[in-house]
C-alpha positions as CSV (number, residue, x, y, z in Angstrom):
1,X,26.1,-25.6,17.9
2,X,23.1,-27.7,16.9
3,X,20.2,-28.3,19.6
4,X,20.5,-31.4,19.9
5,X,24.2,-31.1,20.9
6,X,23.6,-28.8,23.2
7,X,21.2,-31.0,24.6
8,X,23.7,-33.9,24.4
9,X,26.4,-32.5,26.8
10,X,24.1,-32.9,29.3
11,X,24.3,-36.2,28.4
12,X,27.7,-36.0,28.2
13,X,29.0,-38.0,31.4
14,X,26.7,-40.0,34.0
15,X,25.7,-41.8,36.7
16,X,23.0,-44.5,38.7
17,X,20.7,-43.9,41.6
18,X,17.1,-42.5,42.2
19,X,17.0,-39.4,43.7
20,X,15.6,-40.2,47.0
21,X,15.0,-44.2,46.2
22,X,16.9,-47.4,46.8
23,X,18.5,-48.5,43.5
24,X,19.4,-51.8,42.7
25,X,23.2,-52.3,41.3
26,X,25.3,-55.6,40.9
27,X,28.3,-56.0,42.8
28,X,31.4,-57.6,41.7
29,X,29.6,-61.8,41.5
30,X,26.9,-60.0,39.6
31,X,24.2,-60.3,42.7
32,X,21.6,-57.4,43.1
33,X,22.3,-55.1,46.3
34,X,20.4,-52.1,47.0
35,X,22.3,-48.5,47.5
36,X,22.4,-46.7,50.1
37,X,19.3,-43.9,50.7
38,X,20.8,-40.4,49.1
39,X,18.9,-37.2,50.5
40,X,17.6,-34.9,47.9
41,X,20.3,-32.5,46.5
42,X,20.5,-28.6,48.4
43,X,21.9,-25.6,48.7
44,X,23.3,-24.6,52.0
45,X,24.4,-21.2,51.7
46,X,25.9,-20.9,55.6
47,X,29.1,-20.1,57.3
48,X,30.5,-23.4,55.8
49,X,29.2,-22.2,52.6
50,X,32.0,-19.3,52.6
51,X,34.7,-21.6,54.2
52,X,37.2,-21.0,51.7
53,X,37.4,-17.1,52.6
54,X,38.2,-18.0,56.4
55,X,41.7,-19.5,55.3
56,X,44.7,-17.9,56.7
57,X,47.3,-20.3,55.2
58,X,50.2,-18.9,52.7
59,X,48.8,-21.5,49.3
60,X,46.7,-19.0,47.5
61,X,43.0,-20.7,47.3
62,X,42.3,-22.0,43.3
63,X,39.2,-22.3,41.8
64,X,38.0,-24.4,38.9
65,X,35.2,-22.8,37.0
66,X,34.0,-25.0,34.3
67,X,30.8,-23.6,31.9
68,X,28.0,-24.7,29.8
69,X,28.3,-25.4,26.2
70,X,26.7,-29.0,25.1
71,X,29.4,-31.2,23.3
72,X,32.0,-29.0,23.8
73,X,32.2,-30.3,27.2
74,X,34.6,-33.0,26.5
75,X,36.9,-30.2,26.3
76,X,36.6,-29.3,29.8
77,X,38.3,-33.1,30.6
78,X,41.4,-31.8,28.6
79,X,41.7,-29.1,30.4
80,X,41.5,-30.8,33.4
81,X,44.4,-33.0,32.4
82,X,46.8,-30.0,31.3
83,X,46.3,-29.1,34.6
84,X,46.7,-32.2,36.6
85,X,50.2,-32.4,34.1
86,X,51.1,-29.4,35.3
87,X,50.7,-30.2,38.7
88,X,47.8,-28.0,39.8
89,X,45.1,-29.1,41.6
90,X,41.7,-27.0,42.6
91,X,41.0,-26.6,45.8
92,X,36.9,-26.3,44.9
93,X,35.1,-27.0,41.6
94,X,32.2,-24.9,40.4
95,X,30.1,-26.3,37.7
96,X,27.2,-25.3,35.5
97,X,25.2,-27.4,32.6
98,X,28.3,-29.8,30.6
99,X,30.6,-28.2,33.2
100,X,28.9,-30.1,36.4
101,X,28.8,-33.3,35.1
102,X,32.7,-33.6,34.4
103,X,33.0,-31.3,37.3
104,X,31.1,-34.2,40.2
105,X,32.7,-36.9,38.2
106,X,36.4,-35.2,39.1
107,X,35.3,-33.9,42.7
108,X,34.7,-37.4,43.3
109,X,38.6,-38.6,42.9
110,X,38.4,-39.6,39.6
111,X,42.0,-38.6,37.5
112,X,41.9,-37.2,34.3
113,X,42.6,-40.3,32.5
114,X,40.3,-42.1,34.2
115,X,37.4,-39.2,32.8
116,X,38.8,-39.6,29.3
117,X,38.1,-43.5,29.9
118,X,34.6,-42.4,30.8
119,X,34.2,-40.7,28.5
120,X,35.0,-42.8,25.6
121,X,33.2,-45.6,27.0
122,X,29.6,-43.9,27.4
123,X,27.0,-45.2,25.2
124,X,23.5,-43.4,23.9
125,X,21.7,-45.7,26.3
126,X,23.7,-44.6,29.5
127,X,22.4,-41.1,29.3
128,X,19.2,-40.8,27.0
129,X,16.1,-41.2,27.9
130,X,12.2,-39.8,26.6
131,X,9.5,-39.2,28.0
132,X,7.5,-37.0,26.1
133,X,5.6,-34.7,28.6
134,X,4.1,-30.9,28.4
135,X,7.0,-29.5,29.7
136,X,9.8,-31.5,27.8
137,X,10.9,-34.7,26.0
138,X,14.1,-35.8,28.1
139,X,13.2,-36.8,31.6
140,X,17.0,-36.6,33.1
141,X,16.6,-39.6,35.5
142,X,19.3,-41.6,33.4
143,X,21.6,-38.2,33.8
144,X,21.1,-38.1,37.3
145,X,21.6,-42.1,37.2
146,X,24.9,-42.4,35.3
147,X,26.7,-39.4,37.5
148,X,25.5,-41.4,40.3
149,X,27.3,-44.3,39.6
150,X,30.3,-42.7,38.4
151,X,31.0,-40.8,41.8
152,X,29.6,-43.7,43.8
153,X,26.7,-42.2,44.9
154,X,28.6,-40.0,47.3
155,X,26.6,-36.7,47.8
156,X,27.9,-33.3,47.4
157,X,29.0,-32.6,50.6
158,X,31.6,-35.6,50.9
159,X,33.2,-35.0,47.6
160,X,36.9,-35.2,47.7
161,X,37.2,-31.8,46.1
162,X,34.5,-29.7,47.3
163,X,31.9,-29.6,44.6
164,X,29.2,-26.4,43.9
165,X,26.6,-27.4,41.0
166,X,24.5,-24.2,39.6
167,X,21.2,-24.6,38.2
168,X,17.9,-22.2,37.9
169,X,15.3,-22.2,39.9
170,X,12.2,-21.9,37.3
171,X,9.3,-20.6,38.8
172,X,11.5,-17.2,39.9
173,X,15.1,-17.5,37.7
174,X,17.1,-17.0,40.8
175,X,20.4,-19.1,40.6
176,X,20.6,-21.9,42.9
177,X,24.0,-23.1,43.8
178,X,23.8,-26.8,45.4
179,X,26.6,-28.3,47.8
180,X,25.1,-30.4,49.4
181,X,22.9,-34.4,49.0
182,X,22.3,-36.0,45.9
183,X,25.0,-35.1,43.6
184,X,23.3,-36.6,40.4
185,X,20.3,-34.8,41.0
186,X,22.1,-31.5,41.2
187,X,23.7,-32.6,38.2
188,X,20.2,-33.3,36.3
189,X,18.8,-29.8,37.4
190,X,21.5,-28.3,36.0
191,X,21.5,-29.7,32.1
192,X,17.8,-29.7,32.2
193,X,17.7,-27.2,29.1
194,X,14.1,-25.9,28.9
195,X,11.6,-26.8,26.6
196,X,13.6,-29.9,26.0
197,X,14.4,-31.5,29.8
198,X,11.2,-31.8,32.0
199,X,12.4,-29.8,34.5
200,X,13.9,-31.1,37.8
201,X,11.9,-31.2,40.8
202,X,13.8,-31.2,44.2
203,X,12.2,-30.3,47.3
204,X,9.1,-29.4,45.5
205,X,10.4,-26.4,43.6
206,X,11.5,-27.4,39.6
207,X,15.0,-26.6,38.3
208,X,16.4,-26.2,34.7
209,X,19.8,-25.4,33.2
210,X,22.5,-23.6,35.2
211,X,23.3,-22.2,32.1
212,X,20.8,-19.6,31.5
213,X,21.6,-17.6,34.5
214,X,25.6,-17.9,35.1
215,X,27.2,-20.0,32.0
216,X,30.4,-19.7,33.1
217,X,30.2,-18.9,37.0
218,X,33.2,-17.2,38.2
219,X,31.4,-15.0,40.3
220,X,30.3,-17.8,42.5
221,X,34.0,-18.8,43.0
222,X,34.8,-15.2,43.9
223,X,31.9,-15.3,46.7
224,X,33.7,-19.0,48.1
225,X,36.5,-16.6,48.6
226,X,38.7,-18.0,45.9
227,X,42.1,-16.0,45.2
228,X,42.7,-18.2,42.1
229,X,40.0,-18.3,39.3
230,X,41.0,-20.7,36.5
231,X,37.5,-20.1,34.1
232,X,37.0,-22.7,31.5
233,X,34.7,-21.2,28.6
234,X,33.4,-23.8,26.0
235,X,30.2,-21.4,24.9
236,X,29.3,-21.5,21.0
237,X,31.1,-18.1,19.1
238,X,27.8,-16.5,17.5
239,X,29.9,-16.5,14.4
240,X,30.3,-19.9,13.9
241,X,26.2,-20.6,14.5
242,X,24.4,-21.8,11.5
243,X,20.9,-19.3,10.7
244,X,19.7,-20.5,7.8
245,X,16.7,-22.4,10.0
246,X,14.8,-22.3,12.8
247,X,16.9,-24.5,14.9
248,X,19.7,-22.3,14.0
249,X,17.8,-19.3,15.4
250,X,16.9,-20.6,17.9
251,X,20.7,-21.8,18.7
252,X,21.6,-18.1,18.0
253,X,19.4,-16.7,20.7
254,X,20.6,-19.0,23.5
255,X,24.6,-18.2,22.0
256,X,23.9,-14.4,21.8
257,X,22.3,-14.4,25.8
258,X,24.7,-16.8,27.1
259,X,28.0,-14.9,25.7
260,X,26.7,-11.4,27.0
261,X,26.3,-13.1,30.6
262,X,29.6,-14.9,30.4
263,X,31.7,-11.7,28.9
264,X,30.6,-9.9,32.5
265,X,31.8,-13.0,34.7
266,X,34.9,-13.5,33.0
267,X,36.3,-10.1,33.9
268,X,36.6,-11.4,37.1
269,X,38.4,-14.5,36.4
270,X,42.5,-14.8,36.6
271,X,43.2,-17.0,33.9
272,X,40.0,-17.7,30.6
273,X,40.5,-20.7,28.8
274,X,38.8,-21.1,25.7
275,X,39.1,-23.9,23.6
276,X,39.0,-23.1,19.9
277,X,36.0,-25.3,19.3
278,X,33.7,-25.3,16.2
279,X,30.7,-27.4,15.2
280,X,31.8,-30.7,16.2
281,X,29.8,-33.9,13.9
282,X,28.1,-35.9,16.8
283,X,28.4,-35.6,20.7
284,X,28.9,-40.0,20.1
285,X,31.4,-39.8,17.7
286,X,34.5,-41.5,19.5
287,X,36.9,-39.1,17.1
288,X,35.0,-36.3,17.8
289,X,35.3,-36.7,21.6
290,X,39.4,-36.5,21.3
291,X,39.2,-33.7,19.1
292,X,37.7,-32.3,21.5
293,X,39.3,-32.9,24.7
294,X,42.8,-32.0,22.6
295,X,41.3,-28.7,22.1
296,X,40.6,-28.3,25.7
297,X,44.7,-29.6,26.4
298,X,46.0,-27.3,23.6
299,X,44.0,-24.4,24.8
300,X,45.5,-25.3,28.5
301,X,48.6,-25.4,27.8
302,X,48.8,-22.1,26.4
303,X,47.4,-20.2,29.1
304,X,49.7,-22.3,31.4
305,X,52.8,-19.5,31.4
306,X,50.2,-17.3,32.7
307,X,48.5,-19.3,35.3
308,X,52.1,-19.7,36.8
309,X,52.5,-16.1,37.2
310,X,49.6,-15.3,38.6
311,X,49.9,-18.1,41.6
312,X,53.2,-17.1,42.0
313,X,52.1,-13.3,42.6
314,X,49.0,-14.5,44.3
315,X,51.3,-16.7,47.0
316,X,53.3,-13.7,47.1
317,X,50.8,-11.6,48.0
318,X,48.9,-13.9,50.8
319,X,52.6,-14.6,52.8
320,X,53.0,-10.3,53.1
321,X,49.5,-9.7,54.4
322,X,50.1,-13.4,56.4
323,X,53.4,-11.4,57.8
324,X,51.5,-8.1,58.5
325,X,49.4,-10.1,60.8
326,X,51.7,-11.6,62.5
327,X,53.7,-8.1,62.9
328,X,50.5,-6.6,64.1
């Protein structure tokens, strides 16, 4: 995958508000109104943090992992729709790098057509912005802006699927896992590729890609307490990485890291889907958008068999030891 489509993901679905700032928007005659404050984005790792572990109820707990990979991340919205077809919903959403932007814009109530339509419709302008600086030449405020508007500013914490956005903290490399306050600027922390993003800065500490610490986070979802992991993985095959050029090497390094971390999380995940996905021409190509989200339905439905199975034995499971509590 070339750099610039890995960048590009993180461009790949967006929103509009200022971090902590009032943001002027139109309403439906066109006038200017001014949004609603949004409190920086956190992470509150308490009690309610491992809520989904305190649930005694027979409907096994399910888990949506969706990972990093740049463009491929259209893919992630036709996996989304498999499932919805199929009638399965997540109870939680984890997200890291392409996977949190799709992943907010679905917490938030949006259907899967409705993401397809957003995603079709997003223009180079919505999502891409320079500012060359030391650090970086994308600044991520039009990122955080776009997600903003498509979940309607609501933060983390009032998403209608609960919501869990993984990014790096920079100064240390400890993964951050944010639930809570402005869910754009989670969002933005979490593409913010190094070297390329100026890092995000939320309560003074700077932020970059989710993606170099847990690409595709299942264990996270394990921790919630999930019984359920469905794991979406949309990383770039080594194999299929061009090396003739620096870029390429570059590319390669970030592809070699990233699928070593993800092969160790994945062991842990009930159902991997993986998209057979290739070097796609240009994250704004409208055909190469479907292609991609068809990859992510085909690559669905094929896993779908076993997904059944595994609920089935999992809701199985959860009404004995519900009975052996009630016995005992």
């Amino acid at each position: 995958m070339s750099l610039l489509n890995k960048l590009s993901i993180a461009l790949l679905c967006g929103s509009t508000l200022v971090a902590c700032a009032h943001s002027p928007v139109k309403d439906l005659q066109g006038e200017v109104v001014h949004s609603q404050t949004v409190s920086e984005a956190t992470s509150k790792l308490d009690q309610g943090f491992y809520r989904f572990k305190q649930l005694s109820n027979k409907k096994p707990v399910i888990a949506l992992v969706l990972g990093s990979g740049g463009a491929r991340g259209y893919a992630h919205i036709g996996v989304i729709e498999a499932l919805e077809q199929h009638g399965i919903q997540p109870d939680f959403i984890v997200g890291t790098s392409a996977g949190s932007i799709v992943g907010s814009i679905y917490a938030s109530g949006k259907s899967a057509v409705e993401l397809r339509q957003i995603a079709l419709d997003m223009k180079v302008g919505d999502v891409r912005d320079f500012k060359i600086g030391m650090k970086g030449f994308f600044d991520g405020q039009k990122v955080q802006d776009y997600v903003n508007k498509q979940v309607s500013e609501v933060p983390l914490e009032k998403m209608k699927i609960p919501m869990y956005v993984v990014a790096t903290e920079l100064q240390n490399g400890q993964r951050t896992v944010f639930n809570h306050g402005n869910t754009g600027q989670a969002v933005r922390a979490s593409v913010s590729i190094p070297s390329m993003f100026i890092p995000t800065i939320i309560q003074g500490k700077e932020y970059v890609d989710g993606g170099l610490v847990s690409p595709v986070p299942v264990d996270i979802a394990k921790e919630l307490g999930a019984d359920v992991v469905i794991a979406v993985d949309i990383l770039a095959q080594p194999e299929n990485t061009e090396t003739t050029n620096v870029w390429g090497l570059f590319n390669q390094n970030i592809n070699i890291m990233q699928n070593k971390l993800a092969a160790d999380e994945l062991k842990n995940a009930d159902i991997v889907i993986q998209p057979d996905l290739h070097e796609k021409a240009h994250i704004f190509d409208v055909k190469g958008r479907q292609d991609t989200m068809q990859a992510g339905i085909d690559a669905a439905n094929l896993r779908m068999h076993d997904l059944d199975v595994v609920i089935q034995a999992k809701t199985k499971t959860k009404y004995e030891n519900a009975q052996f509590r009630v016995l005992n």
